[in-house]
C-alpha positions in Angstrom: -78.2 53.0 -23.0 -81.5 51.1 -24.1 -84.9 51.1 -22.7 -87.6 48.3 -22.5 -91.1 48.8 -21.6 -93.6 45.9 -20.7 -97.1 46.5 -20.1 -99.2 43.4 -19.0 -102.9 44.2 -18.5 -103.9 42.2 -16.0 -104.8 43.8 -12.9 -104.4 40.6 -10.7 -100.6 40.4 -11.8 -99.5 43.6 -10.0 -100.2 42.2 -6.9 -98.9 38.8 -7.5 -95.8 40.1 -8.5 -95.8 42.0 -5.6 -95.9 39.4 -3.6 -92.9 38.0 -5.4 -91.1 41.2 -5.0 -88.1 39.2 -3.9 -87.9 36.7 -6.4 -88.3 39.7 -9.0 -85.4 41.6 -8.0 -83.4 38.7 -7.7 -84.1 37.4 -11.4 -83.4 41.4 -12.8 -80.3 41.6 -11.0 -78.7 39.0 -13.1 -79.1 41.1 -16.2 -75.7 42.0 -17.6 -75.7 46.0 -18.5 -78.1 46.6 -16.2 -78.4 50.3 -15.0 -82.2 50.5 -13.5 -85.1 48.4 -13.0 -89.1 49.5 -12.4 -92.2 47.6 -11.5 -95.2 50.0 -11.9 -98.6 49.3 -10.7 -101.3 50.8 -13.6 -104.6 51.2 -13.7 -105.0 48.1 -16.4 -102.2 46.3 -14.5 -98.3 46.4 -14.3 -95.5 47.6 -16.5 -91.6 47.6 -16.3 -89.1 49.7 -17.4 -85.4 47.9 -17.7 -82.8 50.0 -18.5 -79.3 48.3 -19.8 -75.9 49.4 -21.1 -76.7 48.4 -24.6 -80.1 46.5 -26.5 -78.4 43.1 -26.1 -78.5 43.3 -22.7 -82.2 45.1 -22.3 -83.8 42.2 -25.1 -82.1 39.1 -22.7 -83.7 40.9 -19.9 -87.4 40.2 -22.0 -86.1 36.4 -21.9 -85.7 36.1 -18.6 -89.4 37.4 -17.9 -90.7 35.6 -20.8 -88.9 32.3 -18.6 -89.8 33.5 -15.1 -93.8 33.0 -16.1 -93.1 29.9 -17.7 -91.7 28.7 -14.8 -94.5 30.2 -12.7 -98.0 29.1 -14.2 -99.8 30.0 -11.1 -99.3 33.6 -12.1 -101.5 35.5 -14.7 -100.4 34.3 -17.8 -100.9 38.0 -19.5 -98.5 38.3 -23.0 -96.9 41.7 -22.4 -96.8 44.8 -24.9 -93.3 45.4 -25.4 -91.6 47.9 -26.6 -87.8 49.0 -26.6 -85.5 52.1 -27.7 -82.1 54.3 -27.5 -82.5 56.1 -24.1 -81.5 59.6 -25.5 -82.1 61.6 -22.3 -81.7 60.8 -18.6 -82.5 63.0 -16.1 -81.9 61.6 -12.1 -79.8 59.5 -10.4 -79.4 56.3 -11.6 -80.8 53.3 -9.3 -78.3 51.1 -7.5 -78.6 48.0 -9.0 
């Protein structure tokens, strides 16, 4: 499995994606390999964690955010920190996606 992490730091995005909740969840399911999504609200504004079957799938899940803002320039236009990586342990169940 392989992890991506995006951090935007824009408080005002949390809640706009929030708001959007639907529209996000649609977009993510359409990520081949996918095995769990999550939208966290931070203290300097929102991050996700995608987790996919293998890094092709996790790094098309990056172009379809990177897509969904350019298609939605009311939103906070906030260039994410992003980060990826071999998930080498799991502990949970794994979301039903």
């Amino acid at each position: 499995m392989y992890a991506m992490i995006r951090t935007f730091e824009n408080p005002e995005l949390a809640d706009a994606l929030a708001a959007r909740s639907d529209e996000v969840e649609s977009l993510i399911r359409r990520v081949d390999g996918l095995r769990s999504y999550h939208l966290i609200r931070t203290d300097a504004g929102v991050s996700s964690l995608t987790v996919c079957d293998d890094k092709a799938s996790a790094e098309a899940s990056v172009q379809m955010v990177m897509e969904f803002f350019q298609s939605h320039p009311e939103l906070p236009q906030v260039k994410p920190q992003v980060t990826g990586g071999e998930v080498i342990v799991q502990l949970g169940a794994v979301a039903a996606v």
